[in-house]
N, C-alpha and C positions, 0 to 999 in steps of 0.2 A: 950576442947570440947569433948563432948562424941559423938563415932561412932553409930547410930541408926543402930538395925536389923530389918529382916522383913526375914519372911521364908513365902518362897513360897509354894504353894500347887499343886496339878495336874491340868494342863490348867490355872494356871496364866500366867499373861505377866505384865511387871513391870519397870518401866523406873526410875530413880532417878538421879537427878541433884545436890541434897547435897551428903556428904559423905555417904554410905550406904553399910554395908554388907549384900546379899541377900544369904539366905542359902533354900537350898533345900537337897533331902533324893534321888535316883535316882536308880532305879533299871533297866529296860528292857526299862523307860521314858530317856528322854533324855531331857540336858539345853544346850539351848545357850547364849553364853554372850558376848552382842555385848561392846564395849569399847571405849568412842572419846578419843584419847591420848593428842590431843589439850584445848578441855572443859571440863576434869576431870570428866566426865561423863558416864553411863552405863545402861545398861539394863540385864534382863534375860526372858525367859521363862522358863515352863516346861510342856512338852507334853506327853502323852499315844499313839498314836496312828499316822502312819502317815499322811495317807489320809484321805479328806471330802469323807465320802460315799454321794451318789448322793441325798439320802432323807434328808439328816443331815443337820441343821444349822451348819453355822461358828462357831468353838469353839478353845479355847484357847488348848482344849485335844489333838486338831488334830494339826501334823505338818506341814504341808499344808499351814493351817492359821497361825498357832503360828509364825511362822517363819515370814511369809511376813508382820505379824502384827507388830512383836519386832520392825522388821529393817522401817516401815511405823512410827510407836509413834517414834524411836531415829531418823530420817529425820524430824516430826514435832518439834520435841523438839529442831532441830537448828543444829544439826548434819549433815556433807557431808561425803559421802566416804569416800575422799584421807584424814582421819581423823579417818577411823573404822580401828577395826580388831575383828575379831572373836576370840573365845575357846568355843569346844566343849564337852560336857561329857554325861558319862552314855553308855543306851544301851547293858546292859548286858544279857548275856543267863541266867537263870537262874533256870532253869528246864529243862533237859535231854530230847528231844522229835526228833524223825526224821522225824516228820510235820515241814513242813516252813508255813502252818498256827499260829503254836503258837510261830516263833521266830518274836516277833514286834520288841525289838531291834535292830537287824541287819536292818530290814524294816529303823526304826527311824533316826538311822546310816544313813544309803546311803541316806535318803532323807533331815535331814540336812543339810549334806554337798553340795549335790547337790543344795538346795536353796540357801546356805549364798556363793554359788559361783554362783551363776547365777545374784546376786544381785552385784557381783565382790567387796565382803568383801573378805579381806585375811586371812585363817585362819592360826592364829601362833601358834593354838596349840591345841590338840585335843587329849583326852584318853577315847576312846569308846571302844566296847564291852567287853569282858570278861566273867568271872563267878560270879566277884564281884558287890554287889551294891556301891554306891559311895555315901558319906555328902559330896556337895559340899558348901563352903563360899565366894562367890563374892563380895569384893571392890569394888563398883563403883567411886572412885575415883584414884586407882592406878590400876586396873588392873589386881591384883593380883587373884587367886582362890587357896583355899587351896582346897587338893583334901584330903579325909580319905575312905576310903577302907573298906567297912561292915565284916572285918575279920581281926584278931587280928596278924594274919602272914601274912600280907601285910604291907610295906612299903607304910607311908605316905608323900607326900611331895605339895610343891607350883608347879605353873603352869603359 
């Protein structure tokens, strides 16, 4: 049986119940990936931005929504807590600035985590900010994330 891909893009949300590797590119954005260890099943997003500003529609962009959305479709799709766990990535610096206007990463960072624990997902694993952008590869059926590193002197490895 072949493993089906699907690369995500900015503000998607994505749930897969067959075997599926979700791959996304991930700079100052950040993915999460929720995981049932019991149903061999997964999801990802990937967001730009954290907050719904107050005019905005809901959007897959914002991590706000992204987030409470993922973890809402893997609840419909049959999924309980005492059966998730999270990994988190992305969220890099990636231009030199001493505005905290133009750091959204770090923004993207704390409010991830902040949601997928308010939602009391455990997360087992997390490699956020930096300078690097991050390819990451999501298994929705193991679990696994290969993490690659947009620079050639960085060490690659699983997650």
């Amino acid at each position: 049986m072949t493993t089906k891909s699907v690369y995500l893009q900015p503000g998607e949300i994505l749930i897969c119940q067959a075997e599926t590797v979700l791959t996304t590119i991930l700079g100052s954005c950040v993915a999460v990936c929720i995981y049932d260890h019991e149903r061999k099943t997964g999801g990802m997003n990937h967001f730009m931005f954290p907050l719904i500003d107050g005019g905005s529609t809901k959007s897959g962009n914002n991590g706000e929504y992204a987030v409470s959305e993922l973890i809402r479709q893997i609840h419909n799709s049959g999924s309980i807590n005492n059966n998730l766990e999270a990994k988190l990535f992305g969220g890099a610096k990636l231009h030199e600035t001493s505005s905290e206007i133009f750091n959204a990463g770090t923004k993207n960072c704390s409010l991830a985590r902040m949601l997928v624990e308010e939602f009391r997902i455990p997360i087992i694993s997390a490699d956020l900010g930096g300078i690097l952008g991050r390819k990451i590869q999501f298994n929705t059926y193991t679990g696994e994330v290969l993490v690659n590193y947009l620079d050639t002197n960085q060490e690659n490895g699983k997650q």
